[in-house]
ZANU-721510 format. One line per 8 residues: number of its first residue (from 1); their letters; for each residue y, z, x of N, C-alpha, C. Coordinates in steps of 0.2 Angstrom, whole numbers, plus 5000, padded with zeros to 4 digits. Atoms other than C-alpha are relative to their C-alpha. Example, Ala and Ser with C-alpha at 12.3 -4.5 7.8 and 13.67 -1.06 7.14 Angstrom:
1> as> 4994,5000,5004,4978,5039,5062,5006,5000,5004 | 4994,4999,4996,4995,5036,5068,5005,5003,4996 $
! end
This chain:
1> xxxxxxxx> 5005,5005,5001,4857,4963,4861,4998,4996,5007 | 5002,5006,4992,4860,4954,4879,4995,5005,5004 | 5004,4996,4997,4852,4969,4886,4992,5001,5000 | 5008,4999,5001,4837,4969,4877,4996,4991,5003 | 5001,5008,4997,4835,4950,4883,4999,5001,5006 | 5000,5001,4990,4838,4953,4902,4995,5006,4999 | 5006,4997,4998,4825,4967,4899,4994,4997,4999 | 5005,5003,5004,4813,4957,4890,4998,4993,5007 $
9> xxxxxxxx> 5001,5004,4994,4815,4943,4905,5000,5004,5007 | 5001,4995,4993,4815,4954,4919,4992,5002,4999 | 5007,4998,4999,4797,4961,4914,4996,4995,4998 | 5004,5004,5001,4792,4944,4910,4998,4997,5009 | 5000,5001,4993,4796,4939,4928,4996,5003,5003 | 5003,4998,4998,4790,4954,4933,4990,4999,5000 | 5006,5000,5002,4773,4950,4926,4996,4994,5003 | 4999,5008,4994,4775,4932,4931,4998,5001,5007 $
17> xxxxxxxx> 4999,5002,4992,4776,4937,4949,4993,5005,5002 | 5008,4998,5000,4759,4949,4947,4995,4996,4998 | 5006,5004,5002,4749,4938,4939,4999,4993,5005 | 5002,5006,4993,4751,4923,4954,4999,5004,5006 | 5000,4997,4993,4748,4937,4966,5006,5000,5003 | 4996,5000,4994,4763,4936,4974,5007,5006,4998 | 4996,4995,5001,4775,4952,4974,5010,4995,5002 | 4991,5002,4998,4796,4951,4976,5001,4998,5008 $
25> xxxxxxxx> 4999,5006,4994,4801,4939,4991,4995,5000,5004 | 5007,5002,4998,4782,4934,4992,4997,5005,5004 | 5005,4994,4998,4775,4951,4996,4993,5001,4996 | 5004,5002,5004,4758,4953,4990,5001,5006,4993 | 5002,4996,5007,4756,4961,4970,4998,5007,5001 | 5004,4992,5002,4752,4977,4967,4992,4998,4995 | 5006,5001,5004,4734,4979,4960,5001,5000,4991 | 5000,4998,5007,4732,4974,4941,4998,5005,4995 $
33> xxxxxxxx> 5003,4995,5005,4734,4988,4928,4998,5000,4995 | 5004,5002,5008,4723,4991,4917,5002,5002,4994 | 4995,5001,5005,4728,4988,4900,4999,5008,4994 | 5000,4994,5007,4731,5000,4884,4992,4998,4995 | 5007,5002,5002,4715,4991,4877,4994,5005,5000 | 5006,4996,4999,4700,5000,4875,4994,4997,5001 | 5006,5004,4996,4682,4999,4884,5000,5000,5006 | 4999,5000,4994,4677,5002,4898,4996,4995,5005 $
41> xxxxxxxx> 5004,5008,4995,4669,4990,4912,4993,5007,5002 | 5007,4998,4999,4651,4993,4914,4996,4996,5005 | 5001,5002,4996,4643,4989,4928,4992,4996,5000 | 5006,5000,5004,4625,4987,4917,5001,4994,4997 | 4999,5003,5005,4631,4975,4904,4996,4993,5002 | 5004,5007,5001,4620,4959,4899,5003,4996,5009 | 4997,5004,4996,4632,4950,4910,4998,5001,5007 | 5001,4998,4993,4632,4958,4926,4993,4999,5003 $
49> xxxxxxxx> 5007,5001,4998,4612,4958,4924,4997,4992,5001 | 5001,5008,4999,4612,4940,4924,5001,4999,5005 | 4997,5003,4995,4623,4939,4937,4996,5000,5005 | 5006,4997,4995,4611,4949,4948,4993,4998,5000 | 5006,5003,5001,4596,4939,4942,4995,5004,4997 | 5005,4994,5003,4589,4955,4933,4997,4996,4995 | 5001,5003,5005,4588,4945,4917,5001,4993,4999 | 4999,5008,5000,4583,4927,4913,5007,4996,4994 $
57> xxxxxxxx> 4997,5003,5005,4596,4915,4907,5002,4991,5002 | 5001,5007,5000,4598,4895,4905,5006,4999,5002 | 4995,5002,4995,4611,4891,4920,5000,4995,4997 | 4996,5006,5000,4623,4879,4917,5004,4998,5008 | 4997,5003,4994,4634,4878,4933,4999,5010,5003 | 4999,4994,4995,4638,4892,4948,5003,4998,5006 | 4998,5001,4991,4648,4893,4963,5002,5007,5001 | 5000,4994,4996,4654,4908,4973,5004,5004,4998 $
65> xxxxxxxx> 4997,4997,5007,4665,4913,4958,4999,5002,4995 | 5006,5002,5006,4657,4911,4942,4993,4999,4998 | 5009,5003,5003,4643,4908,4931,5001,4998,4995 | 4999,5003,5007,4641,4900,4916,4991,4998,4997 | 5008,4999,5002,4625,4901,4905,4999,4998,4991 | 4999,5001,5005,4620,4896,4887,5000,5004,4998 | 5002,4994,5004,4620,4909,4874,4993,5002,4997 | 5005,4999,5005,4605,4917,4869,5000,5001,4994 $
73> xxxxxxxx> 5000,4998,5008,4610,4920,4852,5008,4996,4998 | 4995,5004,5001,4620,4905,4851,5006,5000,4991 | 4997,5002,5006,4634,4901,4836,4999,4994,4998 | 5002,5008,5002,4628,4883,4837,4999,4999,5006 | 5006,5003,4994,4618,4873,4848,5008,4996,5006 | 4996,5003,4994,4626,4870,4866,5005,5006,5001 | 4996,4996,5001,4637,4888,4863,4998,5001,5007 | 5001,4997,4994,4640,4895,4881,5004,5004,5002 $
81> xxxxxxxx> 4994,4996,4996,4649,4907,4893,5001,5002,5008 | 4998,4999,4993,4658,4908,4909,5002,5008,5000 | 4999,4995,5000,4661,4924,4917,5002,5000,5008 | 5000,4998,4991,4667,4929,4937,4997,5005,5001 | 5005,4994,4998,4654,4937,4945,5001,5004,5003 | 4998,4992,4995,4664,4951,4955,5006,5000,4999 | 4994,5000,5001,4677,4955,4944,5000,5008,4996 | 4998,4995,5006,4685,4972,4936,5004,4999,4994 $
89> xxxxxxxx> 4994,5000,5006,4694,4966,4924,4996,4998,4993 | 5002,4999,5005,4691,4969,4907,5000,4996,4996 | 4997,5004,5003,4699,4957,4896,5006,4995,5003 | 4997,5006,5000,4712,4942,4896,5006,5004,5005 | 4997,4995,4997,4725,4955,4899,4999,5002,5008 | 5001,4999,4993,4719,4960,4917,4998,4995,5005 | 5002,5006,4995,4712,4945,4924,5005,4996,5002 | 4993,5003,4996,4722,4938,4938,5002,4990,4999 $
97> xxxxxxxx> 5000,5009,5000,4730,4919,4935,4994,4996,5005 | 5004,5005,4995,4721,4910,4950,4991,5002,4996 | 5004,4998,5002,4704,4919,4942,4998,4996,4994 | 5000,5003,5009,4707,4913,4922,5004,4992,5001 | 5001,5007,5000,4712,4896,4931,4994,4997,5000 | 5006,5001,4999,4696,4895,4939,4994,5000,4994 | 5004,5000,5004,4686,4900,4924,5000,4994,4994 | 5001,5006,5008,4695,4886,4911,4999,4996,5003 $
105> xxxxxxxx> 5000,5006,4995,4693,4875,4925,4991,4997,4999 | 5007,4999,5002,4673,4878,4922,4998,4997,4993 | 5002,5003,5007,4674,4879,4903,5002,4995,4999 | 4996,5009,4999,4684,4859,4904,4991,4997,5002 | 5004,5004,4997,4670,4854,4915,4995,5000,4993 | 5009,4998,5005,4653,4861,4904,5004,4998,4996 | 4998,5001,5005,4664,4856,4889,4998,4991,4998 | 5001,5009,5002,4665,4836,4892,4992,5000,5002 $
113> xxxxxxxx> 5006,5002,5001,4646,4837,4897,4996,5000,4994 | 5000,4998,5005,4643,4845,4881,5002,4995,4994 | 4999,5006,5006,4653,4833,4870,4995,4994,5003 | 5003,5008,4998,4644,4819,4880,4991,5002,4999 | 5004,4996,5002,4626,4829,4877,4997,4999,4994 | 5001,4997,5006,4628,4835,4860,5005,4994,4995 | 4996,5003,5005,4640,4822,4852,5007,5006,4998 | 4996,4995,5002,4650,4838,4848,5008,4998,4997 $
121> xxxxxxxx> 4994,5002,5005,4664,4834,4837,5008,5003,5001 | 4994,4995,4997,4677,4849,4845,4998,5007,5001 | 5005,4994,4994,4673,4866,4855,5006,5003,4996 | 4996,4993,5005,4680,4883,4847,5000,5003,5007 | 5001,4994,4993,4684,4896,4863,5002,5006,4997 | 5000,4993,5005,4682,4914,4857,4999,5004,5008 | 4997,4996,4994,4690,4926,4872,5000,5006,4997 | 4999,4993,5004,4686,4944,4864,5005,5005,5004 $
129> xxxxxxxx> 4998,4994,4995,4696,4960,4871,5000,5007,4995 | 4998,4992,5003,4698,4979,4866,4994,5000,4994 | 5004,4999,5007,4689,4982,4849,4997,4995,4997 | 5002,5006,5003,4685,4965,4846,4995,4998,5004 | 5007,5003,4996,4673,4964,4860,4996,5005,5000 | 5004,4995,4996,4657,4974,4865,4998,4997,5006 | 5000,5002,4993,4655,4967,4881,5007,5003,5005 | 4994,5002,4993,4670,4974,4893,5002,4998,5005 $
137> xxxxxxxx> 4998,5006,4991,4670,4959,4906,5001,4994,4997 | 4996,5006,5001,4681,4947,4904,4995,4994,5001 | 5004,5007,5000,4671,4930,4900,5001,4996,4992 | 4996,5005,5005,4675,4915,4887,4992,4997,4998 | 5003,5002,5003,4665,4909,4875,5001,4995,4997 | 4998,5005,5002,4663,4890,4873,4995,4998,4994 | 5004,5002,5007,4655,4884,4854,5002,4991,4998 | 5001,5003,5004,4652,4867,4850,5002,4998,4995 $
145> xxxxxxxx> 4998,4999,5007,4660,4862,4834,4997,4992,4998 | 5003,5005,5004,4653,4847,4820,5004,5001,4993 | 4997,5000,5007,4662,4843,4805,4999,5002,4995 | 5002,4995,5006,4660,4854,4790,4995,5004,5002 | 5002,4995,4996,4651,4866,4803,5006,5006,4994 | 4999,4996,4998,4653,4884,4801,4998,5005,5004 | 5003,4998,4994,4652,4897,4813,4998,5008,4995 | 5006,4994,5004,4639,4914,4807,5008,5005,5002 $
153> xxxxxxxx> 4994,4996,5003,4652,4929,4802,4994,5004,5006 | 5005,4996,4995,4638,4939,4815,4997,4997,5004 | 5005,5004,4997,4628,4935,4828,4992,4998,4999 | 5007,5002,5002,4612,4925,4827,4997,5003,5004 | 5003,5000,4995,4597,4928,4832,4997,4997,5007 | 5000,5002,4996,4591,4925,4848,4994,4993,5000 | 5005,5005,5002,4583,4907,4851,4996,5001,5005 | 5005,4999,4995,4568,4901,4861,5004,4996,5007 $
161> xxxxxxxx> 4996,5001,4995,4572,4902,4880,4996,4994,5003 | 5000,5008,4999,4563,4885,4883,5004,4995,4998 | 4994,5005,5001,4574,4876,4873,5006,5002,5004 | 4993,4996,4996,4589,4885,4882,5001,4996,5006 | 5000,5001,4991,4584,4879,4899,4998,4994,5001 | 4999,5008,5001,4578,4861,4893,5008,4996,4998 | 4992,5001,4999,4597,4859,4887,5004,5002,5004 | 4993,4997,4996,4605,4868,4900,4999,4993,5007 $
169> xxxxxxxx> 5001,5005,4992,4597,4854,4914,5002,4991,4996 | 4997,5006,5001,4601,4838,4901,5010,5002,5002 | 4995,5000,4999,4619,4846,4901,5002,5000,5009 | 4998,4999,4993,4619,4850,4921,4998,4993,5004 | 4999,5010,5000,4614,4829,4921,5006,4999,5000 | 4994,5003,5004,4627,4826,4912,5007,5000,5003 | 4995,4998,4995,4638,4835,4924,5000,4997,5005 | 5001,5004,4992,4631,4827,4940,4999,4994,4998 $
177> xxxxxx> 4998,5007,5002,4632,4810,4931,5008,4999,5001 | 4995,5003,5000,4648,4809,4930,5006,5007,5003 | 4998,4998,4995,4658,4818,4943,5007,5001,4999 | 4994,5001,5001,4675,4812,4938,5003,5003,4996 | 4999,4994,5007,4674,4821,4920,5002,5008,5003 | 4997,4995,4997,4675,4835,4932,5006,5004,5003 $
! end
């Protein structure tokens, strides 16, 4: 039994010391492998075409990491999602700490804009991987929540992209109002 322990802490360690990037006595990591998950990263996918400006979508924030946009085929009004715009990583599983800081560090921000916005009651985060997602690039989905709300068993359909982009500039106010929320 102790053995299975010191195994079990060893490759937590080990995992520990990959995921901050930093190898055994601060050498750098080996690159992260990818997982037993299925799905492959597509270089096409909705996402990526955003990223690239192919396809229109109702910006919320951006810097030289990230995006963040509303959903066009929202779960509830204000639903969004962050994403890293030059990333392999598939899922939750792959993506490096310092990266999946950055991104909840995003979804915090767009969140208290959102409650301050929408009134929103409590925010659902729906982080799909493997079989559970069809998208394979890592990105977080933030849902506004209301009291006696519930969220569609499928996705809706897509709304109109004026309203999208009237909401996404009251919330990117609401960002640049209060700075400190930040």
């Amino acid at each position: 039994m102790k053995w299975v322990l010191a195994s079990l802490l060893a490759c937590l360690a080990a995992a520990g010391a990959q995921a901050s990037g930093v190898g055994a006595a601060g050498a750098p990591a080996a690159p992260v492998q990818r997982t037993a998950l299925p799905g492959p990263l597509d270089p096409d996918n909705f996402l990526a075409r955003i990223t690239r400006g192919e396809l229109p979508a109702a910006r919320l924030y951006e810097d030289e990491r990230v995006i963040a946009v509303l959903a066009d085929r929202p779960s509830a009004r204000g639903h969004f999602m962050v994403w890293l715009k030059q990333s392999d990583a598939r899922d939750l599983l792959e993506i490096s700490s310092a990266d999946l800081s950055h991104v909840m560090s995003i979804v915090q921000r767009i969140a208290r804009a959102e409650v301050a916005v929408l009134g929103a009651q409590g925010i659902t985060l729906r982080q799909n991987n493997g079989v559970a997602s069809n998208i394979h690039q890592f990105h977080v989905h933030v849902i506004p929540r209301w009291a006696g709300d519930r969220l569609p068993d499928s996705p809706p359909p897509p709304v109109d992209f004026a309203g999208l982009s009237e909401l996404a500039a009251r919330i990117r106010a609401a960002m640049a109002a209060h700075p400190s929320n930040n």
